[in-house]
C-alpha positions in Angstrom: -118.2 162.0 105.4 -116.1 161.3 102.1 -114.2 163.7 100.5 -113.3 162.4 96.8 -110.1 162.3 95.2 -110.7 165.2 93.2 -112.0 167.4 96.0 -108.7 166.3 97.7 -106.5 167.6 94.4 -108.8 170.8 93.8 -108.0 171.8 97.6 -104.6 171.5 96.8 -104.6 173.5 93.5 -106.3 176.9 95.2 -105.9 179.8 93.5 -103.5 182.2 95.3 -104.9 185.2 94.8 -108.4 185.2 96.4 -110.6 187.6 94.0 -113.1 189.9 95.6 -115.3 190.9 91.9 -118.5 189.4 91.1 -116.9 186.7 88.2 -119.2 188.2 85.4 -117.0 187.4 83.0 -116.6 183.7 83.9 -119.9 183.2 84.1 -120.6 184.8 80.5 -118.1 182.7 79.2 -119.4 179.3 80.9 -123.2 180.3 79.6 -121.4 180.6 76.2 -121.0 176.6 76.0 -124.2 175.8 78.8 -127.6 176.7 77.4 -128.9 174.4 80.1 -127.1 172.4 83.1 -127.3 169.8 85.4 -126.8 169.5 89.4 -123.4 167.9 88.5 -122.9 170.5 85.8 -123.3 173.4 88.6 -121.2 172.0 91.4 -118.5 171.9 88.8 -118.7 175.6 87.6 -118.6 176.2 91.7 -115.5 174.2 92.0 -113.8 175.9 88.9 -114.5 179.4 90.6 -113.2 178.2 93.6 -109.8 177.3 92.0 -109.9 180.6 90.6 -110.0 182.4 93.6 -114.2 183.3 93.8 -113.6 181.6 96.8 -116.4 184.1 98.6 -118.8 183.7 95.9 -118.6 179.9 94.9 -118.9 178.6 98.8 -121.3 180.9 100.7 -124.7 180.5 100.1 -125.7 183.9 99.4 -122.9 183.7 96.7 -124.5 180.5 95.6 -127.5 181.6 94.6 -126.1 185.5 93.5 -124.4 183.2 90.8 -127.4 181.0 90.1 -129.9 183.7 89.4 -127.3 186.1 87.4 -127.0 182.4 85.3 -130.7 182.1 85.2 -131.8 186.0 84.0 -129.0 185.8 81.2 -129.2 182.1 79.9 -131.1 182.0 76.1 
C-alpha cells in the first residue's frame, strides 16, 4: 500500500480538537464554490474535514455518505 506525501503531512497536521456536529456549515460553504465535483474533488473535501476535526464523519462510511447525500439534496 502507498501512502502519498501529502497523506503523510495531513496526518501530521490533525486538528486537535475532534468535533462531534454534523459540519453543515463547511459543507454550505464548499457547495458555495462546487456546483458539481469530481472523485478527486470529494476525497479532498473528506481530507479537509478530517484536518478539521470531522474526523467521525469524513472517515466512517456511514459519515461518508451522510455527507454525500446532504451535498447531493442541497447542490443547485
Amino acid at each position: 500500500m502507498i501512502i502519498s506525501t501529502r497523506t503523510q503531512t495531513n496526518n501530521k497536521q490533525m486538528a486537535k480538537k475532534i468535533k462531534k456536529r454534523f459540519p453543515k456549515k463547511e459543507l454550505n460553504a464548499w457547495l458555495r464554490l462546487h456546483r458539481t465535483w469530481n472523485h478527486n474533488e470529494w476525497l479532498n473535501l473528506l481530507e479537509d474535514l478530517t484536518q478539521l476535526g470531522f474526523h467521525e464523519w469524513s472517515t466512517c462510511g456511514s459519515g461518508q455518505k451522510n455527507i454525500g447525500f446532504y451535498l447531493e439534496t442541497r447542490r443547485s
